[in-house]
DSSP file (Angstrom, degrees, kcal/mol; ACC not computed):
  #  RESIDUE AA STRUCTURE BP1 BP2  ACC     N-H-->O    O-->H-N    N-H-->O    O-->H-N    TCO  KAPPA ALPHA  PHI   PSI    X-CA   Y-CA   Z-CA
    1    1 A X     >>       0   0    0      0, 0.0     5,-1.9     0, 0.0     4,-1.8   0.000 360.0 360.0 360.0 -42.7  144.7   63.3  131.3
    2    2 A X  I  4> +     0   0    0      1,-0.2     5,-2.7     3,-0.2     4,-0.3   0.935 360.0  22.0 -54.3 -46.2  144.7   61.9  128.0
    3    3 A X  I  45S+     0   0    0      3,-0.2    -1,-0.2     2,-0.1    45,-0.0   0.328 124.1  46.7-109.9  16.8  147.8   60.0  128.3
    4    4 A X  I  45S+     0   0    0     -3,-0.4     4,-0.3     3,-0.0    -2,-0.1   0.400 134.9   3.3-108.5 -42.5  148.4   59.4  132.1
    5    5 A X  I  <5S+     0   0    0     -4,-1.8    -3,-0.2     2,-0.1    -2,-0.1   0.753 120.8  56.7-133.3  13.8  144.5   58.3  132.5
    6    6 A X  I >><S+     0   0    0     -5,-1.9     3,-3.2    -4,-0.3     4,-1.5   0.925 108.9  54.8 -80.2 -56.1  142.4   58.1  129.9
    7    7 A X  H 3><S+     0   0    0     -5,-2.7     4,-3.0     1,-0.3     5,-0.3   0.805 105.8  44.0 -19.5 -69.5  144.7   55.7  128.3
    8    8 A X  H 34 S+     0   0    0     -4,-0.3    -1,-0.3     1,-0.2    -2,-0.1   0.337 107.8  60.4 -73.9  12.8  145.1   53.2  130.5
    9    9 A X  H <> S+     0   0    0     -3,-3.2     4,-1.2     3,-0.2    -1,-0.2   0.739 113.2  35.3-121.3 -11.7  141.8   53.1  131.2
   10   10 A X  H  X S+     0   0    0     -4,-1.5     4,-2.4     2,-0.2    -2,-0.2   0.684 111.7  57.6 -71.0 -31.7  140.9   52.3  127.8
   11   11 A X  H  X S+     0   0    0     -4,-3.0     4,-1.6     2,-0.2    -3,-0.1   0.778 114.9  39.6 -80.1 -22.4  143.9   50.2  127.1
   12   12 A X  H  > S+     0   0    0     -5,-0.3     4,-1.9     2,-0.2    -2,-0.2   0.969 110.3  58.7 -90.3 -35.5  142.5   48.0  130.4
   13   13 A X  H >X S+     0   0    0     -4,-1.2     3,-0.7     2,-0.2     4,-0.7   0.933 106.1  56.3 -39.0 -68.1  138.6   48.6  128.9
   14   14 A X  H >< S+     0   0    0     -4,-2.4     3,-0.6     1,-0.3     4,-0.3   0.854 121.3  19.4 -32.2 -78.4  140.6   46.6  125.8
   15   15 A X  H 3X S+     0   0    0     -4,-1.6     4,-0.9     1,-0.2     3,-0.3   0.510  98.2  84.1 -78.4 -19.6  141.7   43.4  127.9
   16   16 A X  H <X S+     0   0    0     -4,-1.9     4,-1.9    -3,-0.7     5,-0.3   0.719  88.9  56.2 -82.1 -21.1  139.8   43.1  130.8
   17   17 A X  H <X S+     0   0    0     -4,-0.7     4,-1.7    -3,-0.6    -1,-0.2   0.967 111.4  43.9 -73.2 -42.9  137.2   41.3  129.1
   18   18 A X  H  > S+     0   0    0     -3,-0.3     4,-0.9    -4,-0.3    -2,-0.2   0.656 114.7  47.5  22.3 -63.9  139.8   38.7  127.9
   19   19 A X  H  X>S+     0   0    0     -4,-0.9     4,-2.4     2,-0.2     5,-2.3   0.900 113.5  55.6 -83.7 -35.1  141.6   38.5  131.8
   20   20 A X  H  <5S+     0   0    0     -4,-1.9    -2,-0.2     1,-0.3    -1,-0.2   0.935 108.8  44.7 -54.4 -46.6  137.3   38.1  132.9
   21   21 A X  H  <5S+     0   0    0     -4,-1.7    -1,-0.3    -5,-0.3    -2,-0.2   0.963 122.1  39.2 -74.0 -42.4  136.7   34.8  130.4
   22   22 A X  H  <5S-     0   0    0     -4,-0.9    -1,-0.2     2,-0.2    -2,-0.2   0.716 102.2-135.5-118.0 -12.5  139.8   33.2  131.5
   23   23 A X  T  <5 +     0   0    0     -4,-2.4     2,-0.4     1,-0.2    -3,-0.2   0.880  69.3 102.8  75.5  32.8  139.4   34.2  134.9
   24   24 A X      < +     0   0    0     -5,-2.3     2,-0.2    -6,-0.1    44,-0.2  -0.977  36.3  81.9-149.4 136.7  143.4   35.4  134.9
   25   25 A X  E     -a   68   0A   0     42,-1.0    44,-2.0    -2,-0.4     2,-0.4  -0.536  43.7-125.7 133.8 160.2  145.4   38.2  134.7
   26   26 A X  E     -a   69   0A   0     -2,-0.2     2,-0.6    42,-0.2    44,-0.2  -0.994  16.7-158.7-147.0 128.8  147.1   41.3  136.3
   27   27 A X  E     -a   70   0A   0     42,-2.0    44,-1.8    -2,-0.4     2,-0.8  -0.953   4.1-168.4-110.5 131.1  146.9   44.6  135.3
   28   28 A X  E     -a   71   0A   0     -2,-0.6     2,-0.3    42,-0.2    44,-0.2  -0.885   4.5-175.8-138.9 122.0  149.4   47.2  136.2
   29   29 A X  E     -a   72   0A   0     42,-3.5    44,-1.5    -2,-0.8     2,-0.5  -0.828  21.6-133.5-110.1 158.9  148.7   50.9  135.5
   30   30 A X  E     +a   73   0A   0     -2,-0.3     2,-0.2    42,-0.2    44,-0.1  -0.992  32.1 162.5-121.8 127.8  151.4   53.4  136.3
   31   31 A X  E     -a   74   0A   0     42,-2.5    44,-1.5    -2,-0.5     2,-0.2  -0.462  37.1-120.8-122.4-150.7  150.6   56.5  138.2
   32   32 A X  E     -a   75   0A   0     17,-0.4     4,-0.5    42,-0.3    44,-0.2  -0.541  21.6-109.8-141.0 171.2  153.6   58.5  139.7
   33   33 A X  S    S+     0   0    0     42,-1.5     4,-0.4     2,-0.2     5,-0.1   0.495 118.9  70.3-111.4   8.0  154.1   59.3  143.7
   34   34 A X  S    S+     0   0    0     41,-0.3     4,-0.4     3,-0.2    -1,-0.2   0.781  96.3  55.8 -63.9 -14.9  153.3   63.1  142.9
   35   35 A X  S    S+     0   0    0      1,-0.2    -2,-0.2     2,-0.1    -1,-0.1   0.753 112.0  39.0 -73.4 -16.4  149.6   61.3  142.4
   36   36 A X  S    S+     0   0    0     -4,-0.5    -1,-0.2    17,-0.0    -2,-0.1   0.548 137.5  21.8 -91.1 -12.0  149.9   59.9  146.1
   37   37 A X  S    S-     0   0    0     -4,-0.4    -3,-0.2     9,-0.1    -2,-0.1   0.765  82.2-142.9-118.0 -79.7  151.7   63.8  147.1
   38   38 A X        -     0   0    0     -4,-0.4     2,-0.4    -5,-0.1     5,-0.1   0.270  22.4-168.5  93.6 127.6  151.0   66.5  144.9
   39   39 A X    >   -     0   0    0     -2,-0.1     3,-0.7     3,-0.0     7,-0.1  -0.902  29.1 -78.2-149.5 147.7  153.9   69.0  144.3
   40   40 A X  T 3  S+     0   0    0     -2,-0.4    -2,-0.1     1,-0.2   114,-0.0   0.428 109.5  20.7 -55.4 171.7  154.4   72.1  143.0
   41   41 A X  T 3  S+     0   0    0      1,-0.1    -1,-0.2   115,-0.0     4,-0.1   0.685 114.6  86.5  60.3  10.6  154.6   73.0  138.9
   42   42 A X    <>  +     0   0    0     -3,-0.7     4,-4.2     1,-0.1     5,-0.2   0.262  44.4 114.7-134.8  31.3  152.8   69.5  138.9
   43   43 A X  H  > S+     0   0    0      1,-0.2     4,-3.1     2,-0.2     5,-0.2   0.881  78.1  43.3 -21.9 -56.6  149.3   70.0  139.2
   44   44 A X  H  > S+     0   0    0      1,-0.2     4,-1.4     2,-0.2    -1,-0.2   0.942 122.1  47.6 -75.5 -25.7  147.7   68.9  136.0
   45   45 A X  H  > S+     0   0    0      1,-0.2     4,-4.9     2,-0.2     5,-0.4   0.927 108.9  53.5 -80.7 -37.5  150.2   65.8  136.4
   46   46 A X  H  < S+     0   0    0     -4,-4.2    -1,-0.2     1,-0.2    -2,-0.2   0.842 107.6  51.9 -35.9 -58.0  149.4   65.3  139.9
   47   47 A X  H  X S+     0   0    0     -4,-3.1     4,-0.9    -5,-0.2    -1,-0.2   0.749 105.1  48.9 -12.9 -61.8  145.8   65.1  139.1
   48   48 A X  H  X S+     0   0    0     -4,-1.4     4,-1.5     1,-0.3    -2,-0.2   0.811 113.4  50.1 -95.2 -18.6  145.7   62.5  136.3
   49   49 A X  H  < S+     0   0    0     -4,-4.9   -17,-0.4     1,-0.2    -1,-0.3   0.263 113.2  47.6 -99.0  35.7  148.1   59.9  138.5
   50   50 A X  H  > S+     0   0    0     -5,-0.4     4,-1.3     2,-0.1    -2,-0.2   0.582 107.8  46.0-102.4 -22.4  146.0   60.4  141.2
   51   51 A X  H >X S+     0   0    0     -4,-0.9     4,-2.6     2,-0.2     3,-1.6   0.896 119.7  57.1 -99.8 -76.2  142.3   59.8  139.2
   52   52 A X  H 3X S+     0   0    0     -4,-1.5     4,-1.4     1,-0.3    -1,-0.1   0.560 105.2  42.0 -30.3 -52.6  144.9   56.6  137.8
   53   53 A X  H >> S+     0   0    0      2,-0.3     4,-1.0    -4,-0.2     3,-0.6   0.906 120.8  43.5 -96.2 -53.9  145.7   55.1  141.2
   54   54 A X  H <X S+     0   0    0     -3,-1.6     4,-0.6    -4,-1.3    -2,-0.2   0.791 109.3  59.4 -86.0 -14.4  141.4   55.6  142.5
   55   55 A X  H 3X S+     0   0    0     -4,-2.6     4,-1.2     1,-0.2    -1,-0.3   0.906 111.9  39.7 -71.9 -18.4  140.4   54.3  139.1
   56   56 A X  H << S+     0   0    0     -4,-1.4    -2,-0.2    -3,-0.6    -1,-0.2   0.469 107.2  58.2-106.8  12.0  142.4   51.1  140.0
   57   57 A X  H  X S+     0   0    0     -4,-1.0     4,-1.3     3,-0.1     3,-0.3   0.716 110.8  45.5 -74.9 -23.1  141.4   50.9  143.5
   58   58 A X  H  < S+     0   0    0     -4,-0.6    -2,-0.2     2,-0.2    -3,-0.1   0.786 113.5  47.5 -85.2 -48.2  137.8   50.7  142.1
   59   59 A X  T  X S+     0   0    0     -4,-1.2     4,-1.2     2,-0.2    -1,-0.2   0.399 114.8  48.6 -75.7 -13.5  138.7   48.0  139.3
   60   60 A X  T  4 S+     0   0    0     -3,-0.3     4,-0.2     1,-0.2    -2,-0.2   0.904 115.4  43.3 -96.3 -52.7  140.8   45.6  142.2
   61   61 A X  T  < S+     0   0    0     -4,-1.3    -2,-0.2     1,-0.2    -1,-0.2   0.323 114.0  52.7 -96.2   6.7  138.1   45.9  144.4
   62   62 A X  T  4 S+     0   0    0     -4,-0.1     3,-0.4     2,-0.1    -1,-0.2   0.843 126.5  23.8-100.8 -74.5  135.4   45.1  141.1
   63   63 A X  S ><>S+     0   0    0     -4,-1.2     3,-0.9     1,-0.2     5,-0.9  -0.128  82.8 118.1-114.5  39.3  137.3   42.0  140.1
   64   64 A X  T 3 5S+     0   0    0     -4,-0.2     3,-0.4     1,-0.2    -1,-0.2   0.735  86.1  42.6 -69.6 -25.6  139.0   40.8  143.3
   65   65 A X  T 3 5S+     0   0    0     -3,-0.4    -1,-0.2     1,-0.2    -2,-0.1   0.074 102.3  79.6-123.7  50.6  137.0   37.3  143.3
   66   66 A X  T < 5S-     0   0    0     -3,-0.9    -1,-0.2     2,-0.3    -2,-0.1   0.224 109.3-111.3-103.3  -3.8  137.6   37.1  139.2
   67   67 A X  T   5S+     0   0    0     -3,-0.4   -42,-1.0     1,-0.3     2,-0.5   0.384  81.6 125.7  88.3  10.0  140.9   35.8  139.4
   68   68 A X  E   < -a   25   0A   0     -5,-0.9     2,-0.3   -44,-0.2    -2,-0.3  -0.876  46.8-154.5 -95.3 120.4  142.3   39.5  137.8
   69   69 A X  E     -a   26   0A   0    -44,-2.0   -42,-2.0    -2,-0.5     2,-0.4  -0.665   2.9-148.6 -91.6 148.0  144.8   41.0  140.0
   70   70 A X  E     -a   27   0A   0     -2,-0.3     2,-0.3   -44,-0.2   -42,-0.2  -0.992  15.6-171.7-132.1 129.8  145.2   45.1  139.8
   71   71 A X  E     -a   28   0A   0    -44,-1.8   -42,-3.5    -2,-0.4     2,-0.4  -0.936   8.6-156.0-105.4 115.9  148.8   46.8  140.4
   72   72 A X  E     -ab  29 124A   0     51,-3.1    53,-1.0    -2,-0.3     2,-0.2  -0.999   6.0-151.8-110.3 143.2  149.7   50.3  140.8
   73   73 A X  E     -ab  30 125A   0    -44,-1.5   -42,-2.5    -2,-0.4     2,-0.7  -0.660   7.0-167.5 -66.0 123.6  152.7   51.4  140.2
   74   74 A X  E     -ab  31 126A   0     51,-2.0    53,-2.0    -2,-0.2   -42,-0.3  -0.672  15.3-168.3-145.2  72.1  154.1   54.6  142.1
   75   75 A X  E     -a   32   0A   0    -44,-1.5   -42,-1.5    -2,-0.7   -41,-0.3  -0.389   7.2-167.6 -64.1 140.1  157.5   55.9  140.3
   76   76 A X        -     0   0    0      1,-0.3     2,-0.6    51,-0.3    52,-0.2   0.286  51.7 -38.9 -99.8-101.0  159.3   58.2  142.0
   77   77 A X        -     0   0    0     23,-0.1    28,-1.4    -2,-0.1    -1,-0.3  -0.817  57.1-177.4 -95.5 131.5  162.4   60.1  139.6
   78   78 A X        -     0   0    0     -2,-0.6    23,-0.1    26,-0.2    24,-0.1  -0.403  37.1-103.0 179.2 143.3  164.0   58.4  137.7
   79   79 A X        +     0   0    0     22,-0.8     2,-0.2    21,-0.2    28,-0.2   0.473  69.7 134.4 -33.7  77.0  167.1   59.4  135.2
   80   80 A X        -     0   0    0     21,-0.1     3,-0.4    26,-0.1    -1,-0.1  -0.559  69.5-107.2-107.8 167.1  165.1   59.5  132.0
   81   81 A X  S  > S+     0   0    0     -2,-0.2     4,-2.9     1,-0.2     3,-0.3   0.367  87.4 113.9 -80.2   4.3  165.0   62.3  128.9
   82   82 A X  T  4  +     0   0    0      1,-0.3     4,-0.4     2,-0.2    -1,-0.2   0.692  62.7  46.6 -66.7 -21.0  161.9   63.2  130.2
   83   83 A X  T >4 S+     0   0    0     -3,-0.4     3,-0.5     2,-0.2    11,-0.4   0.812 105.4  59.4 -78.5 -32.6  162.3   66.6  131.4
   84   84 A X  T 34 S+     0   0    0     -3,-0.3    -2,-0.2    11,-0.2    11,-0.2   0.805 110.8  52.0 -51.5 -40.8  164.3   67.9  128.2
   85   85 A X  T 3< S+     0   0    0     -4,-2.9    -1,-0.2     8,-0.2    -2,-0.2   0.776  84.8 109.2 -72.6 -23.2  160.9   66.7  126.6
   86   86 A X  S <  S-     0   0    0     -3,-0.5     8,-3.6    -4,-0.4     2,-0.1  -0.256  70.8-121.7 -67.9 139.7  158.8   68.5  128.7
   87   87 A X  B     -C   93   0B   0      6,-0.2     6,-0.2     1,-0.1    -1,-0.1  -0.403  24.7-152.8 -89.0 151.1  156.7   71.6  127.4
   88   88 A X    >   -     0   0    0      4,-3.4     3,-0.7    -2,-0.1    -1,-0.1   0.167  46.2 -68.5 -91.0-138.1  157.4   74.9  129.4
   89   89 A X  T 3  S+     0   0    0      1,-0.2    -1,-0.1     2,-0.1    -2,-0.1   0.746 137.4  45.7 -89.3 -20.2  154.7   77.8  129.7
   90   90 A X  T 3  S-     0   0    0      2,-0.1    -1,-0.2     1,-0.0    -2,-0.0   0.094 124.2 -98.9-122.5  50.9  154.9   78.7  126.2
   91   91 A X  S <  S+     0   0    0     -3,-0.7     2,-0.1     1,-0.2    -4,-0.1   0.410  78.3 126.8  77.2   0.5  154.8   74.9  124.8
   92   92 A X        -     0   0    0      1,-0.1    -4,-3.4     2,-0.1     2,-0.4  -0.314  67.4 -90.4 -72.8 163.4  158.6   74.3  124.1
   93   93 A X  B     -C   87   0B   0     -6,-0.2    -6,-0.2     1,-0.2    -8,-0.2  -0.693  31.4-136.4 -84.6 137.6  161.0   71.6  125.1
   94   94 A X        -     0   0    0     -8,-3.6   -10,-0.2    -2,-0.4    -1,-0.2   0.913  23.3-160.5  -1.7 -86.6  162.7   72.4  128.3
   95   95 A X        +     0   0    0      1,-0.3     2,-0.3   -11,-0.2   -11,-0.2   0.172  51.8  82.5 107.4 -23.9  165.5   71.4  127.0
   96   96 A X  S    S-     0   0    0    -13,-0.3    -1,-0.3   -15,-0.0     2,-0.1  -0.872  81.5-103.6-128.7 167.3  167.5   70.7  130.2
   97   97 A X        -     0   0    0     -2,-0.3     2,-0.5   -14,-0.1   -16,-0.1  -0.555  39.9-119.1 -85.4 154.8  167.6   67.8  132.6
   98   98 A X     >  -     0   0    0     -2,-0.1     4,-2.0     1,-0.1     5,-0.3  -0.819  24.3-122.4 -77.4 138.4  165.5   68.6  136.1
   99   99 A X  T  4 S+     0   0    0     -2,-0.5     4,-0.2     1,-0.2    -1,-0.1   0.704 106.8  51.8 -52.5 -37.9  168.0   68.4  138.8
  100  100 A X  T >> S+     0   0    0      2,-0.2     4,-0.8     1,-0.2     3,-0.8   0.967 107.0  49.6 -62.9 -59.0  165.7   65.5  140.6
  101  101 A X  T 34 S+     0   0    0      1,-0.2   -22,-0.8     2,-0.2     3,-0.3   0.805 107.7  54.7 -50.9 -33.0  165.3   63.5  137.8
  102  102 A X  T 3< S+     0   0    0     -4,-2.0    -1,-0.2     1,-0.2    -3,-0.2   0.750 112.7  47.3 -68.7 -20.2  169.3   63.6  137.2
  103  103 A X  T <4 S+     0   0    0     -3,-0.8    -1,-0.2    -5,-0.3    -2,-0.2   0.636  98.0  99.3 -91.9 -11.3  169.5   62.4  140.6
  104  104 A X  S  < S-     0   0    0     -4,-0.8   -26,-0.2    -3,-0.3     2,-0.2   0.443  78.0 -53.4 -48.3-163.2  166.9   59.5  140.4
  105  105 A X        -     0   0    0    -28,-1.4    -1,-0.2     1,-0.2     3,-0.1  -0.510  57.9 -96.2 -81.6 151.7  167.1   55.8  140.0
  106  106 A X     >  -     0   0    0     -2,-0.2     4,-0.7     1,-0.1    -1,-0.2  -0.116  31.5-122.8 -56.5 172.5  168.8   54.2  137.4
  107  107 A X  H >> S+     0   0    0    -28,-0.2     4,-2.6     2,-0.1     3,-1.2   0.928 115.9  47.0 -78.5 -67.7  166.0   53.2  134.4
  108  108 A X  H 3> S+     0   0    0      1,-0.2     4,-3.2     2,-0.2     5,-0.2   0.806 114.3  45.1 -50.8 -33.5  167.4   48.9  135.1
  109  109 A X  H 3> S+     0   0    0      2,-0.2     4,-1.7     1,-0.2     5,-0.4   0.951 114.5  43.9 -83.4 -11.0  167.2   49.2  139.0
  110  110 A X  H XX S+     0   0    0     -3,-1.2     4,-3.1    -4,-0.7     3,-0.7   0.984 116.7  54.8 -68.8 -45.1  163.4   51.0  139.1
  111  111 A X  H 3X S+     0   0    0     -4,-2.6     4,-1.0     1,-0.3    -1,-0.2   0.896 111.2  46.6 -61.9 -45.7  162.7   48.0  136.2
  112  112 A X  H 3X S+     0   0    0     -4,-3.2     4,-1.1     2,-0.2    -1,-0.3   0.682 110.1  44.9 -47.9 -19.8  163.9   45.5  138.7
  113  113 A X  H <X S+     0   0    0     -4,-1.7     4,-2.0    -3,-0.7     5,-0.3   0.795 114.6  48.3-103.9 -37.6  162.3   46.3  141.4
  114  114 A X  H  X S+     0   0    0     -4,-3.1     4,-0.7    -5,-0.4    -2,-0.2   0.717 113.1  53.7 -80.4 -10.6  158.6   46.9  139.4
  115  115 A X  H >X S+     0   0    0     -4,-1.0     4,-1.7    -5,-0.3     3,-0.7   0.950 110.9  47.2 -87.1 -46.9  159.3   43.5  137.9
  116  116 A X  H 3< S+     0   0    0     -4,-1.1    -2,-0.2     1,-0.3     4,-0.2   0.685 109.6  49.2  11.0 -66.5  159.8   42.1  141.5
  117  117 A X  H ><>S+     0   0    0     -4,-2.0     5,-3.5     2,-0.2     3,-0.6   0.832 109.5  49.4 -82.1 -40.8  157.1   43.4  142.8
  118  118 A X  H X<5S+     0   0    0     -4,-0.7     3,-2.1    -3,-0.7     4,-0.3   0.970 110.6  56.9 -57.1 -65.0  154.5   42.2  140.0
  119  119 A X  T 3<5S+     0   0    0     -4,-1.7    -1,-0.2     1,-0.3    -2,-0.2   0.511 104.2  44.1 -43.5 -12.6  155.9   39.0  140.3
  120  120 A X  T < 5S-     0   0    0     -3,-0.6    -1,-0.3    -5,-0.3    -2,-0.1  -0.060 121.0-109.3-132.1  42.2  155.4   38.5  143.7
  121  121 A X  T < 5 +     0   0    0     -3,-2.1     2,-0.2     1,-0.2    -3,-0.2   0.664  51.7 175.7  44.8  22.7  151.7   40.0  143.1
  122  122 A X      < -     0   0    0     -5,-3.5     3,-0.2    -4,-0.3    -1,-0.2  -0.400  24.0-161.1 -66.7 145.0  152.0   43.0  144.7
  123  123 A X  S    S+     0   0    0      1,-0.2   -51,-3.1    -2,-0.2     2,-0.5   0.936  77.5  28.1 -88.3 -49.9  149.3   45.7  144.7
  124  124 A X  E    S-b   72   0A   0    -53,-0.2     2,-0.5     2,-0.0    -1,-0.2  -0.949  75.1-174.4-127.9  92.1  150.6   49.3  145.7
  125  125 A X  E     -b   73   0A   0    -53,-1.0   -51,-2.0    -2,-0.5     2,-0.6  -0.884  10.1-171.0 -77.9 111.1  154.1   49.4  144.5
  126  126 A X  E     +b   74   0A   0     -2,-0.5     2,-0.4   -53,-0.2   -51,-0.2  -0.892   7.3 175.9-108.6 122.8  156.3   52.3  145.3
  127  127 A X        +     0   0    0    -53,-2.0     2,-0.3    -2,-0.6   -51,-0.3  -0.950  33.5 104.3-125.7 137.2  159.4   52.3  143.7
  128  128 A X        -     0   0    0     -2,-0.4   -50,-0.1   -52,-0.2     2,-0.0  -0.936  69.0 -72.6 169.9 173.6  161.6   55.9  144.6
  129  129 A X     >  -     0   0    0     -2,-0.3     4,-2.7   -52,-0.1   -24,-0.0   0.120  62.2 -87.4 -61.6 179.9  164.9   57.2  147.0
  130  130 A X  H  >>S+     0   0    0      2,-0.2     4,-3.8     1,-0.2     5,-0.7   0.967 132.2  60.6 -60.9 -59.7  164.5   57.6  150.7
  131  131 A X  H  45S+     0   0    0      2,-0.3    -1,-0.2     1,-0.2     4,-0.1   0.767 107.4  48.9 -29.2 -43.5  163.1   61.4  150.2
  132  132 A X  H  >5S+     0   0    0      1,-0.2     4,-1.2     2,-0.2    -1,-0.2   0.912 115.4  52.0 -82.5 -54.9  160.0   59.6  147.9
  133  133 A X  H >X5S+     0   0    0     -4,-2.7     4,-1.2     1,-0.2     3,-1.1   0.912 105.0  43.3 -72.7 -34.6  159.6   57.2  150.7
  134  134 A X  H 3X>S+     0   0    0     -4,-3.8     4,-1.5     1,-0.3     5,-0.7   0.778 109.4  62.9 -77.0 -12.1  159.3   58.9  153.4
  135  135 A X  H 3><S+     0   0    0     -5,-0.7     4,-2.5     1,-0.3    -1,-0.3   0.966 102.7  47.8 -60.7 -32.7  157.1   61.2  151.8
  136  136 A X  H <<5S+     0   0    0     -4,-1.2     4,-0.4    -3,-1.1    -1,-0.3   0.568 109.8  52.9-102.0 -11.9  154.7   59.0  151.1
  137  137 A X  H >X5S+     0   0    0     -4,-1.2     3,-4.8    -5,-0.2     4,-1.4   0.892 112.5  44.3 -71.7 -58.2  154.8   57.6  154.7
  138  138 A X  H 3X5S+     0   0    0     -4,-1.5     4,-6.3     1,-0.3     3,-0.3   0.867  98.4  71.5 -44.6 -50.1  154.2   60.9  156.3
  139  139 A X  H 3<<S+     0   0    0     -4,-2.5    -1,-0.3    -5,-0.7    -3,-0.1   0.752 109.9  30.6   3.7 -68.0  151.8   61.3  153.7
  140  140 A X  H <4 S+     0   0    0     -3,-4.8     3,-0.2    -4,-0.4    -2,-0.2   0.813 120.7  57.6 -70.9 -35.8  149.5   58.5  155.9
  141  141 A X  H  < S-     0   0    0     -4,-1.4    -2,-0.2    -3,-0.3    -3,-0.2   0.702 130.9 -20.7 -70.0 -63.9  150.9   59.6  158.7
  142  142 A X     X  -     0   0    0     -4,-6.3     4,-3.3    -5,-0.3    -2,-0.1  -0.555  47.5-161.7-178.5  99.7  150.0   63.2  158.8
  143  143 A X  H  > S+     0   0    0     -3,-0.2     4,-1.9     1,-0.2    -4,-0.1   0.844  87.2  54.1 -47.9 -34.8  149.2   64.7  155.9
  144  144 A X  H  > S+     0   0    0      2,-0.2     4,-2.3     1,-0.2    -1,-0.2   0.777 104.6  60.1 -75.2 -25.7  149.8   68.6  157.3
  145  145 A X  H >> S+     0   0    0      2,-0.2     3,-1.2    -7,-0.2     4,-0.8   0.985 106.4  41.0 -55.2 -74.7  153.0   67.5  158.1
  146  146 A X  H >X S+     0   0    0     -4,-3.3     3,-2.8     1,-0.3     4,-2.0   0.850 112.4  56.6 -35.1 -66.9  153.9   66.6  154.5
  147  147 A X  H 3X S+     0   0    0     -4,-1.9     4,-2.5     1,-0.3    -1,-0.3   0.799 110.1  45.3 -53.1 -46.7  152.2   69.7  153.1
  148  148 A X  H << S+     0   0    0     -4,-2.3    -1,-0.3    -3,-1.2    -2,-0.2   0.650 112.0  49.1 -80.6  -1.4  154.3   71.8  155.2
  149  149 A X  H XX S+     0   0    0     -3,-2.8     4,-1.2    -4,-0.8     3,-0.7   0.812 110.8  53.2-111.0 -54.5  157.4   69.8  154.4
  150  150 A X  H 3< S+     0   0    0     -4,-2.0    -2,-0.2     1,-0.2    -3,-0.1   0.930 104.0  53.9 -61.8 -47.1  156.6   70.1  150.3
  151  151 A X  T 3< S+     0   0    0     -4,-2.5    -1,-0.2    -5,-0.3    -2,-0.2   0.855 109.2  48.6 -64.0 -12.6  156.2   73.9  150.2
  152  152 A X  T <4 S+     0   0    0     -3,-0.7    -1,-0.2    -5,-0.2    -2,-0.2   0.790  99.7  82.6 -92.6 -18.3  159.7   74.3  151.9
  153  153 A X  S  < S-     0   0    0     -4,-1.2     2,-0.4     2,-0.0    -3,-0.1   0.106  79.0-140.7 -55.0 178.1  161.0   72.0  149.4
  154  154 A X        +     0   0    0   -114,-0.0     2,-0.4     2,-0.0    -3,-0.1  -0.773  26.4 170.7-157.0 107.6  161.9   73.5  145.7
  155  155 A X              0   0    0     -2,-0.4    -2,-0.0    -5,-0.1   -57,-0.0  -0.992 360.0 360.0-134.4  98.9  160.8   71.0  143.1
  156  156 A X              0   0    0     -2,-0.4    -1,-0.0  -115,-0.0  -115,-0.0   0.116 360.0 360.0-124.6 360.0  161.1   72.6  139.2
């Protein structure tokens, strides 16, 4: 929580008074599309981009006629050191890549596509493979569907 939403919500606490006076500005938090899914072994992370993504529905709809635009961001994998960093149950690095993440998007095309998307002022960006998307349609779609569709999945 500290560093997926506390952060950002201090780091926009920081600037928004700033984007308010000038009557300009776009803030773009990144939460994750397990905070739009949930999936297993990612509870606590699930959680804190999820409280990210409804603190900035709450903050667009706050300063929507202030001239401050609000963005979330909705990564799905992609091919970072970030699972080798990641602590296991007894607080150690991993140490190995997760088999999803090895498979993700490249770092440059996920960074095109989120500059893209700011640029052309979008609000709920989802950047991820097919798998990510359709998850996150079914998701709207029928949620029980998805649920039954994640537990046959195997996500470590």
């Amino acid at each position: 929580m500290e560093v997926d939403y506390f952060s950002q919500v201090f780091l926009t606490k920081t600037v928004l008074p700033t984007f308010l006076k000038q009557k300009s500005g776009r803030i773009a938090f990144v939460s994750s599309i397990a905070g739009l899914l949930g999936t297993q072994y990612r509870a606590s992370y699930s959680a804190a981009k999820a409280a990210i993504h409804m603190w900035a529905n709450s903050l667009r709809a706050e300063v929507a006629d202030e001239g401050v635009g609000v963005s979330v961001i909705f990564p799905g994998f992609v091919k970072t050191n970030v699972s080798f960093n990641a602590l296991n149950g007894e607080g150690k690095a991993q140490g190995h890549q997760d088999e999803a993440i090895e498979n993700g998007l490249q770092p440059e095309e996920f960074a095109k596509i989120v500059v893209r998307s700011l640029l052309a002022d979008e609000e709920y960006i989802v950047v991820g493979g097919r798998k990510e998307k359709l998850g996150v349609l079914v998701s709207r779609l029928s949620p029980p569907t998805l649920y039954k569709m994640i537990r046959k999945i195997k996500v470590k």
